[in-house]
C-alpha positions, 0 to 999 in steps of 0.5 A: 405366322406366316407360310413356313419356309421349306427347310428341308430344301434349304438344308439340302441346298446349303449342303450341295453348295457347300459341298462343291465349294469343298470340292473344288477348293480341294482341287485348287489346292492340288493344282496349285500344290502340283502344278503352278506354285513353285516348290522347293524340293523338285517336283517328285511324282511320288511326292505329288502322288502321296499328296493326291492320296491324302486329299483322296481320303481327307476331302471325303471325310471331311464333307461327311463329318462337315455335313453331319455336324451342320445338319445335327445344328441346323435340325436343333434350329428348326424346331420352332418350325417343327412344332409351329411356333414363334421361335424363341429369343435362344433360337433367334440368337442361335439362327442369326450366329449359323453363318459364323458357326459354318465359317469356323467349322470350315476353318476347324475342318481346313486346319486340320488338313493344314497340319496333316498336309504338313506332316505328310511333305516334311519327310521330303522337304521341310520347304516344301512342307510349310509352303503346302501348308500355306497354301492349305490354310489360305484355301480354308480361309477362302472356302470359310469365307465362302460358306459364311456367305452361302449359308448367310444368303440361303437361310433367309427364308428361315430367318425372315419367318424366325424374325417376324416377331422381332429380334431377339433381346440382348441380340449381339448385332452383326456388323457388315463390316465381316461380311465385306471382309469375308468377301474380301478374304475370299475374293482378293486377300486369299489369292494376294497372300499367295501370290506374295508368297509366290515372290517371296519364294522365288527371292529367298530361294533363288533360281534352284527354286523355280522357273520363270515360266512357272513363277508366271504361271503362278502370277497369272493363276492367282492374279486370275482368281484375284480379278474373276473370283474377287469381283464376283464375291464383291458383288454378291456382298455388295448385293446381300448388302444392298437387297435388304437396303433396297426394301427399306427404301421401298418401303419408305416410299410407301409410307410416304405415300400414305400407306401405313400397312408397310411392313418390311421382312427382318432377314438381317443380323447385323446393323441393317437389320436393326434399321429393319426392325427400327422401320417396322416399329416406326411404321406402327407407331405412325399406324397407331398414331394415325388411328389416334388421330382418326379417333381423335377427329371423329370424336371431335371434328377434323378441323378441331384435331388439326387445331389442336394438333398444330397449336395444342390444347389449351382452356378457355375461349375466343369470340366468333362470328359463327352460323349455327344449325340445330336438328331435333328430332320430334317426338323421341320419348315417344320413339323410345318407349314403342320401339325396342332400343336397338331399332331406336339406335338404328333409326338415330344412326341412319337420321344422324348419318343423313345430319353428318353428310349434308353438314359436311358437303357444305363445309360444316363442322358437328360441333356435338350430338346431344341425344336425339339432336345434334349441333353443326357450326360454320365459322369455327373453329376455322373461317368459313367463306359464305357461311351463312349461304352454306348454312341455310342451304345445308339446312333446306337440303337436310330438311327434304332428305330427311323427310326422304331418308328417314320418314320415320323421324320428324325433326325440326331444323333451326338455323341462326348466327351471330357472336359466340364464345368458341375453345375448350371447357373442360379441366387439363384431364378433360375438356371438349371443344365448344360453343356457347352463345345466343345464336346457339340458343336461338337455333335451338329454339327456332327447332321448336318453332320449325316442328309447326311449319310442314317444311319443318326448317326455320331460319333467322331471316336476318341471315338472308342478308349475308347470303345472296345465293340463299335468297331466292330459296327461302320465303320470310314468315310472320315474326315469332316471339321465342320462348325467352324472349320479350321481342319478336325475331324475324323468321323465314322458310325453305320455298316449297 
């Protein structure tokens, strides 16, 4: 699990934020109610001083009863933290509803001013009343919307941590469309209804109702909080939107790169974190795919796996022209019966590591290890240009490192060529990729013949033929007779 988020902090924060935010929309309401909204009913001192001493005793209690009550839930959140443990499917659930839960207790505590401010204003004018009440619930829907946004932002932190191990099952996904219709009642809808009422007031009511100047004042307030406040929301909606869109991209430019340890932080309850858990699982099944592959071409060459891969798998054969080397070890049943097994596995390791370098740097493919020897293949299963140059000086090159390398093992090197029956033997459930043919066997057998020369390599001489940048370095040798054979074959050595 990774570091835990100072919760603490972030709860205090959260009930600062929101703290001001109550605060000051209280004092808007004031203003508005006082001074700027025109309101039938004259605008009597002790009206508006009654109205100033109940907000004087309501927006206190209020922000302690708020702020009790989401501090009592956001402690039953935390536990998981607490107790430092993945939090469970109910405390994800729980977690990623806290924005919504704020919004509705903003919404409760508002409504309940709405209607006290309305009792209070009746006994002085009903008109008045109803327009205070007005202006009471636009502001608690502005300050709910607001808390949702705060409280959606600031726990974060929380819900990465909460979410690392995925969303919850049977998660009822958010959808951004509230986030930008809470931005929008914030910022614009809220200001636009009141400047509405304002016209409708100053038509229905006439003249006696109010001013022009105050009628003014009224359209340049609310148009103000329009244009500032809407455009202010509207960003930081548009940047809780695109924050989390933005590491997606960054991190699908990552996995283009190659680099399958991506991971991006589920912070999200809606459908955008949905694509955030998507990319997480996508990129571990490339990882897990990746692996298989890797798996897959060292089990059975790369050249194989992107055979099969690109043309898939299927039984049977082709006849190829193909260069073969073969390397026996000499003396092994005599290694295994002195040597303790696990040293008898270090020697092949260190002889087989050698085999695997010098084929590959000259474009070779194993085709298998059997043992203590082991089969590389040039022409199959893709062409190889020059193979048989490439083959004979593989062969020269592994024969005198091995002789440094390795001096505890002999081997011998055999190295021939001709047509082979290459593809897959095997059945559907299991098959592996081969080759069978008489360059097979004649490599394996020229491995007989190498253990009797000193430079422990032997090479069909008919392949110097083929390979012009060979020539110079092998020496032909009197014919051998292999064991099978009626005929003799034409041999060459690695020059000294």
């Amino acid at each position: 699990m990774a570091r835990a988020p100072r919760r603490r902090a972030i709860r205090f924060v959260i009930a600062v934020l929101l703290t001001v935010t109550n605060l000051g929309g209280a004092a808007v309401v004031f203003t508005l109610a006082a001074f700027v909204v025109p309101l039938p009913g004259g605008d009597e001192t002790r009206v508006r001083l009654l109205n100033l001493a109940v907000l004087a005793a309501y927006v206190p209690t209020a922000v302690v009863v708020g702020t009790i009550w989401g501090v009592r839930r956001q402690r039953r959140l935390d536990t998981w933290l607490v107790e430092r443990r993945p939090a469970t499917d109910r405390e994800k659930r729980a977690l990623l509803r806290t924005p919504q839960f704020y919004a509705w207790m903003h919404l409760t505590l508002w409504g309940f001013a709405s209607a006290l401010f309305g009792v209070v204003n009746v006994p002085s004018n009903a008109g008045r009343a109803g327009l205070i009440v007005v202006i009471v619930a636009i502001t608690g829907i502005t300050v709910a919307s607001l808390s949702f946004l705060i409280v959606e932002r600031r726990i974060r932190p929380i819900t990465r941590a909460a979410l690392e191990t995925g969303l919850p099952a049977h998660h009822k996904v958010g959808h951004v469309s509230v986030r930008v219709t809470m931005a929008w009642l914030l910022g614009t809808g809220a200001a636009a209804i009141g400047l509405m009422l304002a016209g409708l007031t100053a038509i229905v009511l006439g003249a006696d109702a109010t001013s022009y100047a105050q009628l003014g004042a009224t359209m340049i307030s609310l148009g103000a909080v329009i244009v500032l406040v809407g455009g202010l929301v509207t960003f930081l909606a548009a940047r809780a939107t695109a924050d989390p869109i933005r590491a997606l991209r960054r991190g699908f430019l990552r996995v283009g790169r190659g680099k399958l340890d991506t991971w991006v932080a589920i912070d999200d309850g809606t459908e955008i974190g949905e694509l955030q858990a998507g990319f997480n699982d996508m990129v571990a099944g490339l990882r897990e795919r990746e692996q298989l592959r890797d798996l897959f071409g060292r089990h059975v060459g790369v050249d194989v796996a992107r055979e099969a891969l690109a043309k898939g798998v299927q039984l049977g054969g082709e006849v190829r022209e193909v260069t073969v080397l073969f390397v026996d070890v000499m003396g092994s049943t005599t290694m295994a019966t002195e040597l303790d097994p696990t040293e008898v596995v270090g020697l092949l390791n260190r002889f087989f590591d050698t085999v695997i370098d010098v084929v590959h740097q000259h474009d070779g493919w194993i085709n298998k290890f059997e043992g203590d020897a082991a089969l590389a293949i040039w022409g199959a299963p893709v062409a190889v240009e020059d193979r048989d140059a490439k083959a004979l000086a593989a062969a020269r090159v592994l024969a005198d490192r091995l002789r440094q390398e390795v001096p505890e093992i002999a081997a011998g090197v055999g190295v021939s060529g001709g047509p082979v029956v290459c593809g897959n033997v095997g059945s559907a459930d299991r098959y592996e990729y081969t080759v069978i043919g008489d360059a097979v066997n004649e490599a394996a057998r020229l491995t007989s013949v190498a253990k009797e020369h000193p430079e422990r390599c032997v090479a069909n001489a008919a392949l110097l033929a083929a390979a012009a940048t060979e020539r110079d370095h092998w020496l032909e040798r009197e014919p051998v007779v292999l064991r099978g054979r009626g005929v003799e074959t034409r041999v060459a050595v690695p020059k000294a």
